[in-house]
C-alpha positions as a Markdown table, in Angstrom:
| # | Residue | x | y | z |
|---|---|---|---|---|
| 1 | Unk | -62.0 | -33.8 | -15.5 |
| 2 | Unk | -60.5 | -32.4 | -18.6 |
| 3 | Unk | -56.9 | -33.4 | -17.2 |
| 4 | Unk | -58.3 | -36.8 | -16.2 |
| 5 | Unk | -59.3 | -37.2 | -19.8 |
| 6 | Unk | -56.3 | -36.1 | -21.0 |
| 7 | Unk | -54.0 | -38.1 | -19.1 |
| 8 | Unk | -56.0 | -41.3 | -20.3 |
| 9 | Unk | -56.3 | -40.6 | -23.8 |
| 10 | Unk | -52.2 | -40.3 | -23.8 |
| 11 | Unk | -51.6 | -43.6 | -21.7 |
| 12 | Unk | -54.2 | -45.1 | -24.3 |
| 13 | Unk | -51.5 | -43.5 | -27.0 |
| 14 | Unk | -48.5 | -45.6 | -25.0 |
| 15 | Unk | -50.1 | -48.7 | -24.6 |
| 16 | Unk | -50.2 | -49.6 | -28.6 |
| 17 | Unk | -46.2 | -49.4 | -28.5 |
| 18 | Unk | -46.6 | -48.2 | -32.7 |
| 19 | Unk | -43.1 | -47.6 | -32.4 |
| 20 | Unk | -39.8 | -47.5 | -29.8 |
| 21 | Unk | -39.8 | -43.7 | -30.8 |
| 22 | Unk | -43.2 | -42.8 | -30.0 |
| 23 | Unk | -42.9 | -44.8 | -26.5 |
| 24 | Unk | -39.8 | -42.8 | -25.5 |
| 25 | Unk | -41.6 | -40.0 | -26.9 |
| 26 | Unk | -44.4 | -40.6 | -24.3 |
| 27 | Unk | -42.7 | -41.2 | -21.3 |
| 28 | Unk | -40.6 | -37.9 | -21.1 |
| 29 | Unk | -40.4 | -35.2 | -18.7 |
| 30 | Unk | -42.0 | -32.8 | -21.6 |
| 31 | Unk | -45.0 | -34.7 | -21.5 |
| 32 | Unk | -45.4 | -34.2 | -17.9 |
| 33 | Unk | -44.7 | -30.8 | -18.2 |
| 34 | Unk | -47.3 | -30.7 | -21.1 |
| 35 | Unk | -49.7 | -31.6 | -18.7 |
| 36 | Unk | -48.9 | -29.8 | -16.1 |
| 37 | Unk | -47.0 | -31.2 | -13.8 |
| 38 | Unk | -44.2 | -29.2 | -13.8 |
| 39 | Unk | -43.2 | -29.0 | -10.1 |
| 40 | Unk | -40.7 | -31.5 | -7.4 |
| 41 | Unk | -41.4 | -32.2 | -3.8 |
| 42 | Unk | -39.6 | -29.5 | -2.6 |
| 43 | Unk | -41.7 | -27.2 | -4.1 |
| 44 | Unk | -44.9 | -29.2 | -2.8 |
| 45 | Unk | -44.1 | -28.9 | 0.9 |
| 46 | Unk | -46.8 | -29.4 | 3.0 |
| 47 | Unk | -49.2 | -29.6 | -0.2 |
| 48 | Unk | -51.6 | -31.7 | -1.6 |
| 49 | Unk | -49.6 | -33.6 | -4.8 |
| 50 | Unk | -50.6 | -35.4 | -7.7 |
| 51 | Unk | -47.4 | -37.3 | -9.4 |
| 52 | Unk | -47.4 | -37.6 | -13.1 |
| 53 | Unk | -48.3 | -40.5 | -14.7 |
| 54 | Unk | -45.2 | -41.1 | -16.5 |
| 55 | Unk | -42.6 | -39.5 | -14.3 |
| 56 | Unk | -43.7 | -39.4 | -10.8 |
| 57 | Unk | -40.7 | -37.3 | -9.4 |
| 58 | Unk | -43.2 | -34.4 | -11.2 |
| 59 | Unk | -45.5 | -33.1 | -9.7 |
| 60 | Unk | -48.5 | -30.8 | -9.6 |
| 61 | Unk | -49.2 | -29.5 | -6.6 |
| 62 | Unk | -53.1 | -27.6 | -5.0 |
| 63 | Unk | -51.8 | -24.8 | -3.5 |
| 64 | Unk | -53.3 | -23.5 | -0.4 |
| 65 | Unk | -52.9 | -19.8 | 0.2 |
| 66 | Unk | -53.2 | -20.6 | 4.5 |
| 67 | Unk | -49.7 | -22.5 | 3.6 |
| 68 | Unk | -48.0 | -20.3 | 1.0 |
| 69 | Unk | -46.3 | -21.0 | -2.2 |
| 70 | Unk | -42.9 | -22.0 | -2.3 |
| 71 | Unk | -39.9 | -19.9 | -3.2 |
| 72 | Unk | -39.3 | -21.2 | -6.4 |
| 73 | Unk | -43.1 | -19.8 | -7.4 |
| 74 | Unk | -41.9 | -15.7 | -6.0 |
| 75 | Unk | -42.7 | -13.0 | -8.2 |
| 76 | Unk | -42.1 | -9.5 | -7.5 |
| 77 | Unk | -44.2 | -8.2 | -4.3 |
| 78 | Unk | -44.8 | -11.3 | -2.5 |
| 79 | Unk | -44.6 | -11.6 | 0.6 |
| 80 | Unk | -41.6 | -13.8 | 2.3 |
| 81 | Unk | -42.3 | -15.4 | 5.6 |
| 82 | Unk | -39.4 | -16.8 | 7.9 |
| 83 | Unk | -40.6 | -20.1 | 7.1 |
| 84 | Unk | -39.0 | -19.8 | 3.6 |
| 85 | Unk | -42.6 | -19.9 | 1.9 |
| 86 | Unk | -44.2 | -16.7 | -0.4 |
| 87 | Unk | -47.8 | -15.2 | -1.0 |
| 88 | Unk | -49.5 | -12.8 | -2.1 |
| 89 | Unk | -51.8 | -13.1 | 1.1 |
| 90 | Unk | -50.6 | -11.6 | 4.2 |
| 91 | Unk | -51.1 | -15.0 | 6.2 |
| 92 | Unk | -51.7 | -14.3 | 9.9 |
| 93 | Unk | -49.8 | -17.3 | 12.0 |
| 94 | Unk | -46.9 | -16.7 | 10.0 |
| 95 | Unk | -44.0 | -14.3 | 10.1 |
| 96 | Unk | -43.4 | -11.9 | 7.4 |
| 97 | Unk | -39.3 | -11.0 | 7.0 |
| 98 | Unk | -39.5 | -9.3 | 3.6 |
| 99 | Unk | -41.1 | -8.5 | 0.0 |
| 100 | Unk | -39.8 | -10.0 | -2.6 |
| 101 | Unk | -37.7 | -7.4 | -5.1 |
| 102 | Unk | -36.8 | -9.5 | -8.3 |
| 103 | Unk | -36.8 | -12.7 | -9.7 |
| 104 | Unk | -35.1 | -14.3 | -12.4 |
| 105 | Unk | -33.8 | -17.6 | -13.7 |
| 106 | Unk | -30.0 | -17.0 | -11.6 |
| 107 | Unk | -30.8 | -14.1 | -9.3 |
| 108 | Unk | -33.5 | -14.1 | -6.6 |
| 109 | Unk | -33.7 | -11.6 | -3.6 |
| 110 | Unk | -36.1 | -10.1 | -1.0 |
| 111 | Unk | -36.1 | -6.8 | 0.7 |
| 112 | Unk | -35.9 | -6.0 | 4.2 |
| 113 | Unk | -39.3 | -5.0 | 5.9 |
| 114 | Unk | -37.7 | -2.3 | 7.7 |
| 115 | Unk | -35.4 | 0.9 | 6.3 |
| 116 | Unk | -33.1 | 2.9 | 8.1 |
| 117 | Unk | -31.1 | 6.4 | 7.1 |
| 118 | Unk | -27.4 | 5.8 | 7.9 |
| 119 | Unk | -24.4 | 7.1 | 5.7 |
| 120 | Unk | -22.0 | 5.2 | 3.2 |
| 121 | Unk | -18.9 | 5.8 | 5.5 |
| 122 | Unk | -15.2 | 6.5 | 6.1 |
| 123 | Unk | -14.1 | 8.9 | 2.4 |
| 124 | Unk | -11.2 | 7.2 | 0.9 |
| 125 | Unk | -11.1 | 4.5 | -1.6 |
| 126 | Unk | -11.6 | 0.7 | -0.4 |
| 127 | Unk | -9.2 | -1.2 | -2.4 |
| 128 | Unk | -11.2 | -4.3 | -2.2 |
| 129 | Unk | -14.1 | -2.8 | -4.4 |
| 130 | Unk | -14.4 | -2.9 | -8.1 |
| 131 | Unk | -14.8 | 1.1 | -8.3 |
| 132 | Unk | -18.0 | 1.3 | -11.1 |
| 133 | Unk | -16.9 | 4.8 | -12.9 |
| 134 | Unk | -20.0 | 5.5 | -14.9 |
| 135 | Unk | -23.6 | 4.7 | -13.8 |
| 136 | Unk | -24.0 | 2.4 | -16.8 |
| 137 | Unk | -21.2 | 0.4 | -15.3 |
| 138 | Unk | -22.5 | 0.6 | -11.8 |
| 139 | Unk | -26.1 | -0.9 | -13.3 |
| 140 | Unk | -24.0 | -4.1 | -14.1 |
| 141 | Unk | -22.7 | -4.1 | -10.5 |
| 142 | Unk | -24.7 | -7.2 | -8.9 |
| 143 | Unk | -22.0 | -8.2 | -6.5 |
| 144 | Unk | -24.0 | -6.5 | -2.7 |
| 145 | Unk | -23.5 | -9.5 | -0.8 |
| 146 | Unk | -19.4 | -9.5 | -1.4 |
| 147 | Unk | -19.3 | -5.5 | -1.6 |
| 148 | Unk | -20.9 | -5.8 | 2.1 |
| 149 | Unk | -18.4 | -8.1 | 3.3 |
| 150 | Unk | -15.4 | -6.0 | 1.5 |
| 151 | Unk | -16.5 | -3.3 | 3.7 |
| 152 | Unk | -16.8 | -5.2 | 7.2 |
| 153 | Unk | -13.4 | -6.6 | 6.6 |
| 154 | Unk | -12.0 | -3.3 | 5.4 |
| 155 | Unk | -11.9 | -2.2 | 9.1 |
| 156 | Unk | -13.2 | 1.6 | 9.0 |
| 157 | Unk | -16.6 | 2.8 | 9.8 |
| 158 | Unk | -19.1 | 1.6 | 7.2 |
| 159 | Unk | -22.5 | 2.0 | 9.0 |
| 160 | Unk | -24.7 | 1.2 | 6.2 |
| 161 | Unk | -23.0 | -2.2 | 5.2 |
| 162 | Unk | -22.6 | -2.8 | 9.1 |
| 163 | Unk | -26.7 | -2.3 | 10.2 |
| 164 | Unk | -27.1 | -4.3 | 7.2 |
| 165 | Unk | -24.5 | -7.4 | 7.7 |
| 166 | Unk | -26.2 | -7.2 | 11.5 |
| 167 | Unk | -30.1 | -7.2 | 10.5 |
| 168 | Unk | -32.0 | -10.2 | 12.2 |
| 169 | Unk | -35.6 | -9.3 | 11.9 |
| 170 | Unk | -36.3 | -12.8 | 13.1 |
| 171 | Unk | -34.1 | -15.8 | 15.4 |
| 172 | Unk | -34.7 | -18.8 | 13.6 |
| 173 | Unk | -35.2 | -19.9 | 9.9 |
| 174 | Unk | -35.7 | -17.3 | 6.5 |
| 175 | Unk | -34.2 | -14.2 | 7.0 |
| 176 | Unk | -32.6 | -14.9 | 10.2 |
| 177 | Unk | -28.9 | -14.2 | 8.4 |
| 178 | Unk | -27.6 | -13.4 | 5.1 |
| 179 | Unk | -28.5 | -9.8 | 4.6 |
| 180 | Unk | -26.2 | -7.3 | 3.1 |
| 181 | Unk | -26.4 | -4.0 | 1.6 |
| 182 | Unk | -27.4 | -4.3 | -2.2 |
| 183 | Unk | -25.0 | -3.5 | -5.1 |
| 184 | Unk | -26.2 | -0.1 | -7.5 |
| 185 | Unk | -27.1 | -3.0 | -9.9 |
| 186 | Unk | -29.0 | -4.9 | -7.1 |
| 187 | Unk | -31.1 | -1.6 | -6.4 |
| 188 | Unk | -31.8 | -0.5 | -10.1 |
| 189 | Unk | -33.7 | -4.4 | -10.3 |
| 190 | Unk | -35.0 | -3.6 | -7.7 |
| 191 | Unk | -36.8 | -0.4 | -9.5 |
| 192 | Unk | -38.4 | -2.7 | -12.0 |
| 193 | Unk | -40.9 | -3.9 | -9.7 |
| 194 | Unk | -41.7 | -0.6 | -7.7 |
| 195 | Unk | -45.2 | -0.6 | -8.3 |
| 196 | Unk | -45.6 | -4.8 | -7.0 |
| 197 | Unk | -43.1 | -4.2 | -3.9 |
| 198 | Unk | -45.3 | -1.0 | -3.4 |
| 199 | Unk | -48.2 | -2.9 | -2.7 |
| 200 | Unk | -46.6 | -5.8 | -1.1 |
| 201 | Unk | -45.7 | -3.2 | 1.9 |
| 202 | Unk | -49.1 | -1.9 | 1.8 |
| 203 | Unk | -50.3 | -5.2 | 2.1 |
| 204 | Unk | -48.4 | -5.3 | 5.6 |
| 205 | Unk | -49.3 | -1.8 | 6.5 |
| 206 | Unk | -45.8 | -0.8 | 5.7 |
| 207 | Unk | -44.7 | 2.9 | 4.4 |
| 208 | Unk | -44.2 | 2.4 | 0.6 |
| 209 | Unk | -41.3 | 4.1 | -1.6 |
| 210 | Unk | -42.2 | 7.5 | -1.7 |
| 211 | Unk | -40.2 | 11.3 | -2.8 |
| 212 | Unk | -36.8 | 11.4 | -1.3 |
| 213 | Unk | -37.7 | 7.7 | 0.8 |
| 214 | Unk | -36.7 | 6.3 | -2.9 |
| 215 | Unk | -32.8 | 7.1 | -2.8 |
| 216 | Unk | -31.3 | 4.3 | -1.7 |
| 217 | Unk | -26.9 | 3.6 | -0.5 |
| 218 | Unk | -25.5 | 1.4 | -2.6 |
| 219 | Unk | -22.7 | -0.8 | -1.7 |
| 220 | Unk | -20.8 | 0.3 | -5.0 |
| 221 | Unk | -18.4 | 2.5 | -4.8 |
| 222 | Unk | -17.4 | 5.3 | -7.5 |
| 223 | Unk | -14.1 | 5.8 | -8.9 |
| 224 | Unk | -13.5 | 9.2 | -7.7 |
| 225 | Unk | -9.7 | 9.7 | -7.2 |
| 226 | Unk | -9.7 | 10.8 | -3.1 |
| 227 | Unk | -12.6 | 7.9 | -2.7 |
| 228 | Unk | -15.5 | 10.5 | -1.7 |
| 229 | Unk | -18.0 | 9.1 | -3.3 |
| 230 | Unk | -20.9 | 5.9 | -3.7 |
| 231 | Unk | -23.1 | 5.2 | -6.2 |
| 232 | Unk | -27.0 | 6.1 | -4.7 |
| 233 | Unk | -30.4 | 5.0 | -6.8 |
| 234 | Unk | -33.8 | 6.4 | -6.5 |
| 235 | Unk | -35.9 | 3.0 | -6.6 |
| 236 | Unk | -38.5 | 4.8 | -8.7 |
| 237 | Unk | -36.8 | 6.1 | -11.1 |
| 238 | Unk | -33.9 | 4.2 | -11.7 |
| 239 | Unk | -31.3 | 6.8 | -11.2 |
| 240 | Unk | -28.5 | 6.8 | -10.4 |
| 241 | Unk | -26.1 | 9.5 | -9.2 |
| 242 | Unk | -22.8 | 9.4 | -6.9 |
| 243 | Unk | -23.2 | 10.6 | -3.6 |
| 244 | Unk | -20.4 | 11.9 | -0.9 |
| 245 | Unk | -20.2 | 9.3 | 1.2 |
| 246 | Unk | -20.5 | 11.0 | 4.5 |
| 247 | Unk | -23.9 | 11.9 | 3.8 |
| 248 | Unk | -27.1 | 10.1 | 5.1 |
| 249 | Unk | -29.6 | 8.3 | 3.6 |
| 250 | Unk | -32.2 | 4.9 | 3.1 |
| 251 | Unk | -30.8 | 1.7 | 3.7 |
| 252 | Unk | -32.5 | -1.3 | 2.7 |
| 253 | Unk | -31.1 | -4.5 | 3.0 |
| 254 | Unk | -31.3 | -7.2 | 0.5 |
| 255 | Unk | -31.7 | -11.3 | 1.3 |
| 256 | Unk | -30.9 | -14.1 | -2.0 |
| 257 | Unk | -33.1 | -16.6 | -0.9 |
């Protein structure tokens, strides 16, 4: 009612035309946003919409949790279903692919459901890497999804970038491709929301990030002369520490979406 009010009292405003100004004023995308309707159709799927009054390509939309929210709502610890939609709810007749791991106005990724222990790879440097030579400068590395492919075309062994670059959880729709291992800088965002992605996997009755289950492979790679060593990150700490590459542990695998 308050909104209905609202919206009246401002088309009331319009309608006496005081000035050219105050007209243009009213008929802007800020007031739409003013009163809420700050959202497209895309973001609406398969909801209920009401279209602004003065700009009806915004919208607000009632979301219903049976549907999910679209991606453009994620936050940290959602969950992400193949049908590209994210809730907090674990939603029964839908398919879960991932938990969402950060958010931000240019970078948006989920992480994979399931975790493996695998090891970096072949020793020796991989010219087609930035080497990061300092973990300050391997937090900055947010490049996992070209690092991967580096490493695939590289033509060694690299099993961690390979399971990754492979992973399908599901055949059709979200998730279905576009995974790779995640950069140092990729996992360290990751660590911000360890507590939300935490309880998103419990939410699924999935192991959360526990001890030694929090070091995670990185696809960045140090810049150790005989190329020995990777950059690994502990997810709850934030550390990070070069690893001999040979060794195993986590994987997770990263999906922008």
């Amino acid at each position: 009612m308050r909104k209905r009010m609202t919206v009246i009292a401002v088309l009331m405003l319009c309608s006496t035309a005081m000035t050219p100004a105050l007209a243009q004023n009213c008929t802007s995308s800020t007031r739409c946003a003013e009163l809420g309707y700050t959202l497209t159709a895309s973001d609406c799927v398969g909801q209920r919409t009401l279209p602004c009054p003065f700009d009806s390509s915004k919208l607000w939309c009632a979301f219903d949790q049976k549907i999910g929210l679209p991606v453009s709502l994620a936050e940290p610890g959602m969950i992400l279903y193949s049908d590209g939609s994210v809730s907090n709810e674990v939603i029964i007749d839908k398919t879960p692919v991932g938990i969402v791991a950060y958010v931000s106005d240019n970078r948006r990724f989920a992480m994979a459901l399931e975790t493996t222990i695998s090891e970096w790879g072949e020793l020796g440097d991989v010219p087609c890497l930035v080497n990061q030579s300092t973990p300050d400068a391997a937090k900055t590395d947010f490049d996992g999804a070209a690092n991967t492919q580096c490493l695939i075309s590289n033509g060694n062994s690299y099993p961690a970038a390979e399971y990754c670059n492979t992973y399908k959880p599901v055949m059709n729709g979200t998730g279905s491709s576009g995974w790779y291992l995640p950069a140092a800088g990729e996992l360290f965002l990751m660590h911000l929301g360890y507590d939300a992605i935490n309880l998103g996997l419990q939410k699924l009755s999935r192991s959360p990030f526990r001890d030694k289950s929090c070091l995670h492979i990185s696809s960045s790679e140090t810049d150790n002369s005989f190329g020995e060593t990777s950059w690994l990150v502990d997810l709850k700490t934030g550390a990070i520490n070069s690893y001999v590459k040979g060794s195993s542990t986590y994987v997770r695998c990263v999906l922008a979406f």
